[in-house]
PDB file with SEQRES, HELIX, SHEET and CRYST1 records, atoms N, CA, C and O in Angstrom:
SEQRES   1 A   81  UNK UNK UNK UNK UNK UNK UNK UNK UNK UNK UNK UNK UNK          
SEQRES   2 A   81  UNK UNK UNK UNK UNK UNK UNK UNK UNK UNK UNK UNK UNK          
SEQRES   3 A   81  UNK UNK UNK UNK UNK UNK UNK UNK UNK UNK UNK UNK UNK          
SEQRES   4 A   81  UNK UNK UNK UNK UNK UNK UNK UNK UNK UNK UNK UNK UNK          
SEQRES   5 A   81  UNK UNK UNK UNK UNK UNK UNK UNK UNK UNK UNK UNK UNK          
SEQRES   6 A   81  UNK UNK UNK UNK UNK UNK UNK UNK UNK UNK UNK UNK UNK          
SEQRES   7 A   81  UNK UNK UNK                                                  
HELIX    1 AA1 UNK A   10  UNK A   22  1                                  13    
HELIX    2 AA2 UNK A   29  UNK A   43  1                                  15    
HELIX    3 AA3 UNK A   50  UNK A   62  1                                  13    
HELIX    4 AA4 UNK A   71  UNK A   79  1                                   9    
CRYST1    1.000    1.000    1.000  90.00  90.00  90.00 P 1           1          
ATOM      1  N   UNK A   1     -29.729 145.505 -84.235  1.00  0.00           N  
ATOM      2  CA  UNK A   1     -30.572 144.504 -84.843  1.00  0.00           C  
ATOM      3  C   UNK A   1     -30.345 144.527 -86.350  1.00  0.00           C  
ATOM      4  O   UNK A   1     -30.371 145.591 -86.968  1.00  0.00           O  
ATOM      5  N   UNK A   2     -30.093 143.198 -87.020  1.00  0.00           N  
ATOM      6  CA  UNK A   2     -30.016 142.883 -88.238  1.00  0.00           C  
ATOM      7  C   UNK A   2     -31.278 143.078 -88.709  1.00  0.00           C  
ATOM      8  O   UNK A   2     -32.236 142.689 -88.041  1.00  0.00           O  
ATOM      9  N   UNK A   3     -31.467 143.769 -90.040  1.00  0.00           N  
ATOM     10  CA  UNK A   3     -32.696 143.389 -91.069  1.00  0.00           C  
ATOM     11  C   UNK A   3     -32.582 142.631 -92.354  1.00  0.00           C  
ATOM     12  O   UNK A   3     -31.670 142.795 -93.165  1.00  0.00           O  
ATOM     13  N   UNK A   4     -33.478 141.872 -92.467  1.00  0.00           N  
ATOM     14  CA  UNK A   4     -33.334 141.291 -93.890  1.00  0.00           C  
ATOM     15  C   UNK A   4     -34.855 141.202 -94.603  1.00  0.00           C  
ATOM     16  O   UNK A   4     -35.984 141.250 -94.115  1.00  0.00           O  
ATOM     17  N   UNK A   5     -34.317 141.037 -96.118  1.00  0.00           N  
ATOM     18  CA  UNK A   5     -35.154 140.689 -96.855  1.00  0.00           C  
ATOM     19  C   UNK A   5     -35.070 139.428 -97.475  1.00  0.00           C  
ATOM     20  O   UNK A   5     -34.190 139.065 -98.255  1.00  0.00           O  
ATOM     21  N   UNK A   6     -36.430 138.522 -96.921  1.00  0.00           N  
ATOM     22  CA  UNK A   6     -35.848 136.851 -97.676  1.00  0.00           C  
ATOM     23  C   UNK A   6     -37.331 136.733 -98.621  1.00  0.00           C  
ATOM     24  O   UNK A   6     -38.334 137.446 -98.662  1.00  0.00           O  
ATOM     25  N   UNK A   7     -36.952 135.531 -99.307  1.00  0.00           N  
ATOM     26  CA  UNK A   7     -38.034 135.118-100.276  1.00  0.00           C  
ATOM     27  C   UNK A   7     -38.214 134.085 -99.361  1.00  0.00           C  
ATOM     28  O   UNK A   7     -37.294 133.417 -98.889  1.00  0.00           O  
ATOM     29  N   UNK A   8     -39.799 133.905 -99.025  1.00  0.00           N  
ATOM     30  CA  UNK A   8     -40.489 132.592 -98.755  1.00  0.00           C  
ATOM     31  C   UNK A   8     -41.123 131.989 -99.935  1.00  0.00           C  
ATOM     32  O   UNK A   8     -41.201 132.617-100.991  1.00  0.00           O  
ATOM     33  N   UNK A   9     -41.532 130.915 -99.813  1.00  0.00           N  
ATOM     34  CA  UNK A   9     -42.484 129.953-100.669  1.00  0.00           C  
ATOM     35  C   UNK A   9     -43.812 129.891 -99.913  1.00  0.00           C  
ATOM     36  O   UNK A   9     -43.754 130.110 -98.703  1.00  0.00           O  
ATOM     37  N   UNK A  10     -44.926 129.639-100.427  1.00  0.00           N  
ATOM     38  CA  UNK A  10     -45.987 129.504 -99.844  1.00  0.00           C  
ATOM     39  C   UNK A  10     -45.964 128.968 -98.781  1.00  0.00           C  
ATOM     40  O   UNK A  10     -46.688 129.403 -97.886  1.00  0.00           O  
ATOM     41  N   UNK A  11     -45.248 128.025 -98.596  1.00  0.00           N  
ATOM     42  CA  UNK A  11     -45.394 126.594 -97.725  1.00  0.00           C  
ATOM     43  C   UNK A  11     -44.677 126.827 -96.317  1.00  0.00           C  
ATOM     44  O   UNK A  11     -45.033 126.597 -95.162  1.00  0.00           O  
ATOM     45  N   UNK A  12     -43.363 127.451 -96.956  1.00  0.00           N  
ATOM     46  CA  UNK A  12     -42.820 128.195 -95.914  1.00  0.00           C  
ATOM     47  C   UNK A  12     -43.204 129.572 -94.869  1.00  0.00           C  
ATOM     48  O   UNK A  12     -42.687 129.642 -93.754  1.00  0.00           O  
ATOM     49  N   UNK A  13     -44.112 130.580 -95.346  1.00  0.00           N  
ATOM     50  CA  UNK A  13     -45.109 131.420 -94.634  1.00  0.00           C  
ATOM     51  C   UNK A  13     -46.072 130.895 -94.482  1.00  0.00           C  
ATOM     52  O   UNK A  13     -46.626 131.750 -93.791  1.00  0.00           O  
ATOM     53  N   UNK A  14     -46.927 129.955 -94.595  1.00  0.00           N  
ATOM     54  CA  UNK A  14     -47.470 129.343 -93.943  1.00  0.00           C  
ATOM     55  C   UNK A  14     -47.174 128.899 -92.936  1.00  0.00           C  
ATOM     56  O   UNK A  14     -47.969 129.272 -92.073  1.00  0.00           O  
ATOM     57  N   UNK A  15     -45.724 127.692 -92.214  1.00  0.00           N  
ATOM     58  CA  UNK A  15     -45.295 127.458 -91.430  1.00  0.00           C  
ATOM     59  C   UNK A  15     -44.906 128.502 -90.491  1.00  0.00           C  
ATOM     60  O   UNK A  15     -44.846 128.249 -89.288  1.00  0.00           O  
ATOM     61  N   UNK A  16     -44.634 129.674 -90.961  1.00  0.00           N  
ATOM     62  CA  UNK A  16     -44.363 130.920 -90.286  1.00  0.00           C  
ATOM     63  C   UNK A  16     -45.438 131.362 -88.983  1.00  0.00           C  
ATOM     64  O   UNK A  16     -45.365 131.655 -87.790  1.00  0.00           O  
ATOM     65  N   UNK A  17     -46.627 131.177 -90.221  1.00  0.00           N  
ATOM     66  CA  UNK A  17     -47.344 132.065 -89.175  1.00  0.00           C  
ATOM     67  C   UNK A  17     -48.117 130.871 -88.197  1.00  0.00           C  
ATOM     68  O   UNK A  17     -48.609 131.324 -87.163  1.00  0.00           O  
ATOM     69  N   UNK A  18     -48.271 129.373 -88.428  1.00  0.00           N  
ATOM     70  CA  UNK A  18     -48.910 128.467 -87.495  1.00  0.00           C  
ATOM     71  C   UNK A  18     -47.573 128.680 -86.614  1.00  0.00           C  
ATOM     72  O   UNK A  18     -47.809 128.567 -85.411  1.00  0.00           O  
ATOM     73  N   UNK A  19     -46.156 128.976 -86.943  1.00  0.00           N  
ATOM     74  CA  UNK A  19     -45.322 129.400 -85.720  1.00  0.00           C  
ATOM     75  C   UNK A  19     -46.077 130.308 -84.595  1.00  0.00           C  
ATOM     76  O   UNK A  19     -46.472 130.137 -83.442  1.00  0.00           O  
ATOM     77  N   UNK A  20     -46.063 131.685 -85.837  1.00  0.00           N  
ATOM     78  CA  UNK A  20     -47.112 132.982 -84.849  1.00  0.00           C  
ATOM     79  C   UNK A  20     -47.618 132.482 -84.201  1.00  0.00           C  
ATOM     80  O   UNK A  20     -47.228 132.381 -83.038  1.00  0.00           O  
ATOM     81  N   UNK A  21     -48.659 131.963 -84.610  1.00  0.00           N  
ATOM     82  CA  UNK A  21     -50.517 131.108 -83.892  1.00  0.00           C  
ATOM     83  C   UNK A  21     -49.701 130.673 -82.650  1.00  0.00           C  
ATOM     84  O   UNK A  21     -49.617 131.236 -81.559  1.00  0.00           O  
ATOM     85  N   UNK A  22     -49.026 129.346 -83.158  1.00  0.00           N  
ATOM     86  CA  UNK A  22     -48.921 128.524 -81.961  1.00  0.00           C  
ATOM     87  C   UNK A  22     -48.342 129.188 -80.653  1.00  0.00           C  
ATOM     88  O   UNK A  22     -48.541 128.605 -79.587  1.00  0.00           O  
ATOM     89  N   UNK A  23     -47.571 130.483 -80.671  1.00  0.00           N  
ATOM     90  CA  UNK A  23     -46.566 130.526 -79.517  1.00  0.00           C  
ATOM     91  C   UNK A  23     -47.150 132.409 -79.364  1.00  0.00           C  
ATOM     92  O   UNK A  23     -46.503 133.303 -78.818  1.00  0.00           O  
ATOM     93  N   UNK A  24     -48.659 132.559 -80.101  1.00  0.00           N  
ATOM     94  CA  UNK A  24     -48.867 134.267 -80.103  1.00  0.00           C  
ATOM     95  C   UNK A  24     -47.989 135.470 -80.054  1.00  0.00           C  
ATOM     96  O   UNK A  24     -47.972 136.496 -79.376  1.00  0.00           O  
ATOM     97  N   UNK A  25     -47.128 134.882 -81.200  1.00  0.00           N  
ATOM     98  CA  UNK A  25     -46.120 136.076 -81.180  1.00  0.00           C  
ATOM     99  C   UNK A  25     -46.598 137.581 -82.193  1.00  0.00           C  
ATOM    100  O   UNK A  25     -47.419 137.440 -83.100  1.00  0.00           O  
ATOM    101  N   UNK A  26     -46.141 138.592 -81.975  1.00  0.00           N  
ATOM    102  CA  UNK A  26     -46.566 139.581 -82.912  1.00  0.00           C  
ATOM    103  C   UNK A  26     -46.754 140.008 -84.315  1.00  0.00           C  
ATOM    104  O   UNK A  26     -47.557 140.751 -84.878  1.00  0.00           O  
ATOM    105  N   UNK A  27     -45.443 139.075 -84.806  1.00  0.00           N  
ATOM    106  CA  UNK A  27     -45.220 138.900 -86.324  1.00  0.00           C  
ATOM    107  C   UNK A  27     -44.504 138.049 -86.327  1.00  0.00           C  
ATOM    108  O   UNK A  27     -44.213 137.400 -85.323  1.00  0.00           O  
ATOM    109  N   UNK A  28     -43.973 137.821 -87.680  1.00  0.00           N  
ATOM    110  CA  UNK A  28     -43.542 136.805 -88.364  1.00  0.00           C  
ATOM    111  C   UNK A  28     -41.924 136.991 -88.161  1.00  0.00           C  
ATOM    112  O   UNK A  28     -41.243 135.966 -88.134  1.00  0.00           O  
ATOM    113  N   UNK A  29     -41.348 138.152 -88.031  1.00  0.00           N  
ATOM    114  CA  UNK A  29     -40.238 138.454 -87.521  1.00  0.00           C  
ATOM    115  C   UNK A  29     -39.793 136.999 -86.236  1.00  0.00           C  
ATOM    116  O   UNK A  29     -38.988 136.069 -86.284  1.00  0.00           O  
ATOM    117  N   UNK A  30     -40.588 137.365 -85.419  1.00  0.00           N  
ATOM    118  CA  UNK A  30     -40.392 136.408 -83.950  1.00  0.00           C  
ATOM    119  C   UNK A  30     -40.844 135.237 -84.289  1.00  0.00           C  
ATOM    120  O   UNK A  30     -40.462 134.272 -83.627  1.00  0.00           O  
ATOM    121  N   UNK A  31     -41.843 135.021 -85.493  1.00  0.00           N  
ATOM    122  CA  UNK A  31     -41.622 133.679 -85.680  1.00  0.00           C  
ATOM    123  C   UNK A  31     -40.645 132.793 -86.270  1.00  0.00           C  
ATOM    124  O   UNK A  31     -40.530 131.567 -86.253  1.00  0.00           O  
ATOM    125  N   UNK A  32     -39.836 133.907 -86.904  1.00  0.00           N  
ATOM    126  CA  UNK A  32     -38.257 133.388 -87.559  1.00  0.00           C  
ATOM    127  C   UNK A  32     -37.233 133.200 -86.258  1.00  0.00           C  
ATOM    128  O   UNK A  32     -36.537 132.199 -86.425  1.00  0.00           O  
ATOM    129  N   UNK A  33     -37.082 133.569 -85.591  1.00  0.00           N  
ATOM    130  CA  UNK A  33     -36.258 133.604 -83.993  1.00  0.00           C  
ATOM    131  C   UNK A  33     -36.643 132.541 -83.688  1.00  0.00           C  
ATOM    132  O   UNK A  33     -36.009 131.558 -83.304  1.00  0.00           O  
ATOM    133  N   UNK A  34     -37.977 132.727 -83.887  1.00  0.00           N  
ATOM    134  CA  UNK A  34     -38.247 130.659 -82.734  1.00  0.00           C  
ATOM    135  C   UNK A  34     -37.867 130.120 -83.323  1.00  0.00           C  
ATOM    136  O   UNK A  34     -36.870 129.568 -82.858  1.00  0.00           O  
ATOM    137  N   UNK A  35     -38.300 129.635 -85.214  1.00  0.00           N  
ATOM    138  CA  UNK A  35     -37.593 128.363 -84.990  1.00  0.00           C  
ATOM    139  C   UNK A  35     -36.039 128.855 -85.707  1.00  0.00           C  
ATOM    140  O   UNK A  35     -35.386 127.977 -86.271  1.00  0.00           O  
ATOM    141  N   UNK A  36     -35.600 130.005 -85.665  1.00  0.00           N  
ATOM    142  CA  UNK A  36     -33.771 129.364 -85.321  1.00  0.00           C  
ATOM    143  C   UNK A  36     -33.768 129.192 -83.961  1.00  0.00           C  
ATOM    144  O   UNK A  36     -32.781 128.479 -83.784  1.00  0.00           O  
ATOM    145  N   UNK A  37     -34.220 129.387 -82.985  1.00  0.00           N  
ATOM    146  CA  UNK A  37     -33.897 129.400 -81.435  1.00  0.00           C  
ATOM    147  C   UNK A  37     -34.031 127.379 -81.552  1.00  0.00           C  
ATOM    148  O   UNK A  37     -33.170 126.702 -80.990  1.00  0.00           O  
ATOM    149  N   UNK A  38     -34.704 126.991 -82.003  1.00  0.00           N  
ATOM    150  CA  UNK A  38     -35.470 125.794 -82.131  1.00  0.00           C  
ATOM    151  C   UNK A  38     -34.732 125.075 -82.845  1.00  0.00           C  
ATOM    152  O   UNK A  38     -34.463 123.966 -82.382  1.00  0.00           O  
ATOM    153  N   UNK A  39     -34.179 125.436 -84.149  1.00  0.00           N  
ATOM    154  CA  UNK A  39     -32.903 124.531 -84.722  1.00  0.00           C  
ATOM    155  C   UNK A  39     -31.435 124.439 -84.349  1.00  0.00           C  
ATOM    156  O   UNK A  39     -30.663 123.525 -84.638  1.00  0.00           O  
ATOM    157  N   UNK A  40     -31.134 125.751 -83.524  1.00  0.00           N  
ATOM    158  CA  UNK A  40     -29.878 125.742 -82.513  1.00  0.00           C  
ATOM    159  C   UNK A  40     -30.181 124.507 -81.843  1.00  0.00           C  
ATOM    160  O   UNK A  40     -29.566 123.502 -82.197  1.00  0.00           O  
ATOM    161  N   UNK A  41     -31.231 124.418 -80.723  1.00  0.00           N  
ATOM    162  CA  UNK A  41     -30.977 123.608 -79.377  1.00  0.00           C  
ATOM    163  C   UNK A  41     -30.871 122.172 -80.422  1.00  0.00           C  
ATOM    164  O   UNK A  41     -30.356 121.209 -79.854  1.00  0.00           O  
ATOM    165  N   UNK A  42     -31.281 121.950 -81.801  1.00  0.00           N  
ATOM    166  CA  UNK A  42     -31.247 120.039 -82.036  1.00  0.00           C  
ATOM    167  C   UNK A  42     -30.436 120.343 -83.278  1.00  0.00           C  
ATOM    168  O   UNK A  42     -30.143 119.315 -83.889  1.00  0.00           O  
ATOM    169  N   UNK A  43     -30.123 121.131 -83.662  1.00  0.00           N  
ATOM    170  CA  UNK A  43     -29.146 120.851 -84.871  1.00  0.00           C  
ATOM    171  C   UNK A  43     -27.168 120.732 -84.526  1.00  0.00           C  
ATOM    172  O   UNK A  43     -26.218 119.949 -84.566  1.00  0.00           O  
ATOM    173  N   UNK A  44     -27.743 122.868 -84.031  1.00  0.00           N  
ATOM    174  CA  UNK A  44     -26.170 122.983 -84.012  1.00  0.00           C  
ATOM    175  C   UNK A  44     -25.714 122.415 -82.451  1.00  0.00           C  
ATOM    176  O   UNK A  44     -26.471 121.908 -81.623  1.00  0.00           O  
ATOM    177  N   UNK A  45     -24.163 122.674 -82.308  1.00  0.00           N  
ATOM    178  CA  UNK A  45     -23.689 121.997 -80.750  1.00  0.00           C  
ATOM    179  C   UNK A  45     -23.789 122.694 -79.787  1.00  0.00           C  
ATOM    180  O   UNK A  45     -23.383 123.854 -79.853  1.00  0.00           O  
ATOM    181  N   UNK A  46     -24.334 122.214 -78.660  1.00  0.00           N  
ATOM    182  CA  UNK A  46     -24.612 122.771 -77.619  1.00  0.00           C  
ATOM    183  C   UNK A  46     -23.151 123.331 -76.683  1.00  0.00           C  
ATOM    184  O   UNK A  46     -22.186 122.570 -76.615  1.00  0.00           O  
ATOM    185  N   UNK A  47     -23.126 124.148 -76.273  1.00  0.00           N  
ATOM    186  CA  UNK A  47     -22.282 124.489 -75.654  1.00  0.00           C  
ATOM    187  C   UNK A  47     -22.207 123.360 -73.933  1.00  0.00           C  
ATOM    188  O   UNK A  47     -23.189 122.926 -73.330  1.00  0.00           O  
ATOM    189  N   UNK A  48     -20.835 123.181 -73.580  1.00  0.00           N  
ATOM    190  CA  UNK A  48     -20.801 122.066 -72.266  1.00  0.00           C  
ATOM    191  C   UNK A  48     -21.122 122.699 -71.330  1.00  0.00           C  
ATOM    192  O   UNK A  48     -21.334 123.894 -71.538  1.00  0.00           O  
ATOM    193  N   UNK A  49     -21.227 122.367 -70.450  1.00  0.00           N  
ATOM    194  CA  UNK A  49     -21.627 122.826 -69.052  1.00  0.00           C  
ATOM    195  C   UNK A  49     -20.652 122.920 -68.385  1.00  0.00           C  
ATOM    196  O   UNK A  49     -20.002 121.885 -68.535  1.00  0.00           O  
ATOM    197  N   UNK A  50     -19.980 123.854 -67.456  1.00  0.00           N  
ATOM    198  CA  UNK A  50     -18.726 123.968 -66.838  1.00  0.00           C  
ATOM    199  C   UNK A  50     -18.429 122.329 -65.636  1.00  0.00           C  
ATOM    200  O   UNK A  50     -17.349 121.876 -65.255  1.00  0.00           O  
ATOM    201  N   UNK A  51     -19.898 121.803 -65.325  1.00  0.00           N  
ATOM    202  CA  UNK A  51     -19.599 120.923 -64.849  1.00  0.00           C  
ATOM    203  C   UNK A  51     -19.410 119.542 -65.639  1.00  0.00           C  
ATOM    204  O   UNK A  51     -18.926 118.549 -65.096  1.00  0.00           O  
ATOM    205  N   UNK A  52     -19.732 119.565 -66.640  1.00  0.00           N  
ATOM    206  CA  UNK A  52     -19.281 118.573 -67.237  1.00  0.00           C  
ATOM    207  C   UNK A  52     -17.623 118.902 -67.833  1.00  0.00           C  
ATOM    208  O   UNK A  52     -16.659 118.142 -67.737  1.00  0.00           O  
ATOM    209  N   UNK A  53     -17.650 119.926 -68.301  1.00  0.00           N  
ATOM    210  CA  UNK A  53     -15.682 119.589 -68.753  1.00  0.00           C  
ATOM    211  C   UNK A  53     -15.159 119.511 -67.354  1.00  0.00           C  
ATOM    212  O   UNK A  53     -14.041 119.020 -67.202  1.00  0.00           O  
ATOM    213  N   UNK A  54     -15.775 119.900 -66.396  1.00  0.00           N  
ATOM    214  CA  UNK A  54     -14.432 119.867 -65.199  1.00  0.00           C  
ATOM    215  C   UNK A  54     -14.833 117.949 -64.608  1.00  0.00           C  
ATOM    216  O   UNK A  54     -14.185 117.472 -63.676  1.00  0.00           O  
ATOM    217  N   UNK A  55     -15.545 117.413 -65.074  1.00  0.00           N  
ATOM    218  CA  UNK A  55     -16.002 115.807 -64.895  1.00  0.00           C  
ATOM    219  C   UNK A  55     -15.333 114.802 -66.079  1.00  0.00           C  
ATOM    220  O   UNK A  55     -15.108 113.594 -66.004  1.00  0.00           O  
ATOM    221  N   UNK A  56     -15.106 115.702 -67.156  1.00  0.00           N  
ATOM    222  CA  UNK A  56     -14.033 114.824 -68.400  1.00  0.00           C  
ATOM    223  C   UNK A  56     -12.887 115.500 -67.690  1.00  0.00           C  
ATOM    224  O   UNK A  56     -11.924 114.746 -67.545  1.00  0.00           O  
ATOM    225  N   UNK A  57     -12.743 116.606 -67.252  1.00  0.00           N  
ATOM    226  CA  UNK A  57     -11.225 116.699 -67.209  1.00  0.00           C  
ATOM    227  C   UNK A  57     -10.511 115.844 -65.962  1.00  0.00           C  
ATOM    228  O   UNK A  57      -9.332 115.560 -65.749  1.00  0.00           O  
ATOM    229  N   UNK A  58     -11.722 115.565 -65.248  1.00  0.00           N  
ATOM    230  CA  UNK A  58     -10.870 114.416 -64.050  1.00  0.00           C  
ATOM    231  C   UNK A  58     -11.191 113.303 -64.636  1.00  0.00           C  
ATOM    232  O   UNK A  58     -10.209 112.563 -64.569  1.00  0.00           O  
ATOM    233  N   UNK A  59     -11.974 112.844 -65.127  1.00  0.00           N  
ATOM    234  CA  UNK A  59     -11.660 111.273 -66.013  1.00  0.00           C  
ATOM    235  C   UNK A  59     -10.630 111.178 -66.431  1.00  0.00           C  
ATOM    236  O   UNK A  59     -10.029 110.141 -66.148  1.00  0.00           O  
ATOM    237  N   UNK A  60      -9.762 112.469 -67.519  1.00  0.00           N  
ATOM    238  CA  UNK A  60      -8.835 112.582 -68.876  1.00  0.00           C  
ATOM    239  C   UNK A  60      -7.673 112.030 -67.351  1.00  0.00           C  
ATOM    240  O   UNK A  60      -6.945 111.047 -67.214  1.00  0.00           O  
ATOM    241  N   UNK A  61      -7.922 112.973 -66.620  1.00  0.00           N  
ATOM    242  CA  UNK A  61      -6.637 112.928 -65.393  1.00  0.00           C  
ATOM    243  C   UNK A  61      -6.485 111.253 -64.740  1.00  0.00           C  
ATOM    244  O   UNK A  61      -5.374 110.723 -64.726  1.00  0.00           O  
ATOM    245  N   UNK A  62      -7.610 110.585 -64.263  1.00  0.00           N  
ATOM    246  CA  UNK A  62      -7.929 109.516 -63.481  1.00  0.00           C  
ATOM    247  C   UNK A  62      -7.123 108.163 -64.788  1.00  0.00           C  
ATOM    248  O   UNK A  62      -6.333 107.234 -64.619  1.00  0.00           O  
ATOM    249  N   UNK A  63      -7.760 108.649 -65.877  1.00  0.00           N  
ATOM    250  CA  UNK A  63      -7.564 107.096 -66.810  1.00  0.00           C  
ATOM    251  C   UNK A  63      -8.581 106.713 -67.175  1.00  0.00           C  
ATOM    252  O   UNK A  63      -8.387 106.042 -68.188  1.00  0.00           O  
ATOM    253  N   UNK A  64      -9.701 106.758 -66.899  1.00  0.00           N  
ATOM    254  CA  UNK A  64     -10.906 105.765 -67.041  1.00  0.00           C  
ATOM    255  C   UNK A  64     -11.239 104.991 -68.040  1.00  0.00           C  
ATOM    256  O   UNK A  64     -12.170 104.191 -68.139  1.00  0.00           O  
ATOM    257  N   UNK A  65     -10.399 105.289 -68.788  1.00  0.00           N  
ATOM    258  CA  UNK A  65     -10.849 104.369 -69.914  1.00  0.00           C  
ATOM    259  C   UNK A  65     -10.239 102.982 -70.428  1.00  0.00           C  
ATOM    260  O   UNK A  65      -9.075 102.621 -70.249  1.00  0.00           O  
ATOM    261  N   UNK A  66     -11.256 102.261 -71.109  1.00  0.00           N  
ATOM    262  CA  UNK A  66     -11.213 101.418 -71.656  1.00  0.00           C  
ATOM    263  C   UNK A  66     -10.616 101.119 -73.177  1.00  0.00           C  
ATOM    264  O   UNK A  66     -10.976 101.673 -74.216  1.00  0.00           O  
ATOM    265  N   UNK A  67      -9.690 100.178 -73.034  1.00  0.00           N  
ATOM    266  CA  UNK A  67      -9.327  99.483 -74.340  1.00  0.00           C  
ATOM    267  C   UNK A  67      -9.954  97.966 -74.570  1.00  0.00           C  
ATOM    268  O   UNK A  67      -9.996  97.007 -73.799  1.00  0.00           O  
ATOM    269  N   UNK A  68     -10.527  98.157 -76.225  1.00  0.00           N  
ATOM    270  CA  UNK A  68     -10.685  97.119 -76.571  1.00  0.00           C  
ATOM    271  C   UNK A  68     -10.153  96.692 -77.835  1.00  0.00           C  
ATOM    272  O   UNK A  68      -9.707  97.363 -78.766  1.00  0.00           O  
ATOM    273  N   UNK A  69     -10.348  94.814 -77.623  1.00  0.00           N  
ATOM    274  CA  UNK A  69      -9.677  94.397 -78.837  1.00  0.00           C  
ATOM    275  C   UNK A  69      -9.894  94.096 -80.489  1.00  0.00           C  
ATOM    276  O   UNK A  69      -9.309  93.773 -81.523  1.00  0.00           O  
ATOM    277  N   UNK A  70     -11.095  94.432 -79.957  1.00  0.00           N  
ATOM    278  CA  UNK A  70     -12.650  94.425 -81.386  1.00  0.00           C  
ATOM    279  C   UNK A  70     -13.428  95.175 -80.839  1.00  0.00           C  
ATOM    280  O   UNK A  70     -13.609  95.566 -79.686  1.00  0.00           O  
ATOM    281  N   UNK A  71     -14.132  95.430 -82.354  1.00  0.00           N  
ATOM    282  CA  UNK A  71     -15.694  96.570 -82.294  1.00  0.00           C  
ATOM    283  C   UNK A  71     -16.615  95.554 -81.263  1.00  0.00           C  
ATOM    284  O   UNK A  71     -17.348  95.775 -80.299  1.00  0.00           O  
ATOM    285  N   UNK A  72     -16.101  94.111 -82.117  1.00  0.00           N  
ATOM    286  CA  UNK A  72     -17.734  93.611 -81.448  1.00  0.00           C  
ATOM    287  C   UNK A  72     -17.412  93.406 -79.729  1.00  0.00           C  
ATOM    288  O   UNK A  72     -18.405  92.857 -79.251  1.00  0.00           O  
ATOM    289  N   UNK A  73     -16.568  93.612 -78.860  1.00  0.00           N  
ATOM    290  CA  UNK A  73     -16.203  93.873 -77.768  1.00  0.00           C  
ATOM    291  C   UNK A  73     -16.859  95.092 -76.943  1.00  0.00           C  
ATOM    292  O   UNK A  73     -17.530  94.996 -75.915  1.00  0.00           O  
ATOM    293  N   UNK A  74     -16.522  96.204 -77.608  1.00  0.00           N  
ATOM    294  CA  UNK A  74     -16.985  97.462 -77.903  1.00  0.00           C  
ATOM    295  C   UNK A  74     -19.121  97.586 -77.685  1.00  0.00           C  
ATOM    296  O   UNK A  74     -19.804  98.160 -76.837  1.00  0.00           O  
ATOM    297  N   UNK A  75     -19.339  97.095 -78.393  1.00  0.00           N  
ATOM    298  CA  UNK A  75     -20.658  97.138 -78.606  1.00  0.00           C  
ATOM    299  C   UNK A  75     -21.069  96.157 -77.719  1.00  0.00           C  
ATOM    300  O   UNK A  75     -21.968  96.427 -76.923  1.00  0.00           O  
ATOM    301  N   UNK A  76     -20.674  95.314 -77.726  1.00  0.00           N  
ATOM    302  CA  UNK A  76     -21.355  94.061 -76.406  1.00  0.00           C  
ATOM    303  C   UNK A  76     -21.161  94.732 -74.867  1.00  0.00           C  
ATOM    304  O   UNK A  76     -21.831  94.434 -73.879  1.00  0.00           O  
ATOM    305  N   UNK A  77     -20.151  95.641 -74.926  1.00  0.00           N  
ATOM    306  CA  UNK A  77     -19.962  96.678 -73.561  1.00  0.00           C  
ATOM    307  C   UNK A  77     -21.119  97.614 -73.520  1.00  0.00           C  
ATOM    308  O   UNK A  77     -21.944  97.823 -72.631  1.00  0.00           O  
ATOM    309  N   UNK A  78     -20.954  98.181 -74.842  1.00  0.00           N  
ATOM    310  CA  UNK A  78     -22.458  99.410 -75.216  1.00  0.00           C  
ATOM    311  C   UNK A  78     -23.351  98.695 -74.515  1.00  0.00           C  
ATOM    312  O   UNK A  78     -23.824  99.219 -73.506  1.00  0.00           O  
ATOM    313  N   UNK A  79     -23.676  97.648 -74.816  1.00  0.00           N  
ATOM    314  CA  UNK A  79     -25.228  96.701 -74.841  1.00  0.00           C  
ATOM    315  C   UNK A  79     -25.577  96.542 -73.390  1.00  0.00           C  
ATOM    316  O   UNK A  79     -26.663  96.701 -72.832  1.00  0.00           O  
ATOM    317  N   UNK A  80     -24.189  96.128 -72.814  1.00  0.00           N  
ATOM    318  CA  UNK A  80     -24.724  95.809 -71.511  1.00  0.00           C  
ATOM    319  C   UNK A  80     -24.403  97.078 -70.465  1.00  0.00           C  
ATOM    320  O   UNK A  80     -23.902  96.839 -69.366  1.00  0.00           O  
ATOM    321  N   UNK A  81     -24.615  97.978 -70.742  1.00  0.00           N  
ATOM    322  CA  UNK A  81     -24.119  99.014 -69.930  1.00  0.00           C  
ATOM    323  C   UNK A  81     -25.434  99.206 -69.161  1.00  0.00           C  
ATOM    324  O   UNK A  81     -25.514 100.059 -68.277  1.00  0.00           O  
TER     325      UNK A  81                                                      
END                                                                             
């Protein structure tokens, strides 16, 4: 286990501990885990699911795709999908 020492701002230990509150964790430690646990799942990239690359990799194989001759082609496909 990593340790650190960070500087908060008021505003920011505050948010800390309505973390604590909200999810009754022990300290403020675990309230730093949630929300990185919490900015992983919507920030950084999710890792694929073995069933989805093996579902692009038979598309990549099949062809499935589409060419178009304009954006606005493109988006009128988006639209009506």
């Amino acid at each position: 286990m990593v340790q650190a020492i960070i500087d908060l701002s008021e505003h920011q230990n505050r948010i800390l501990s309505i973390i604590k509150g909200k999810y009754g964790l022990k300290n403020k430690s675990e309230a730093v885990n949630i929300a990185l646990e919490k900015f992983e799942e919507n920030f950084l990239e999710p890792e694929l699911r073995p069933e989805y690359i093996n579902k692009i990799k038979g598309i990549e194989k099949k062809g499935k795709f589409s060419r178009y001759k304009s954006f606005s082609a493109l988006k009128k496909d988006i639209e009506n999908a």
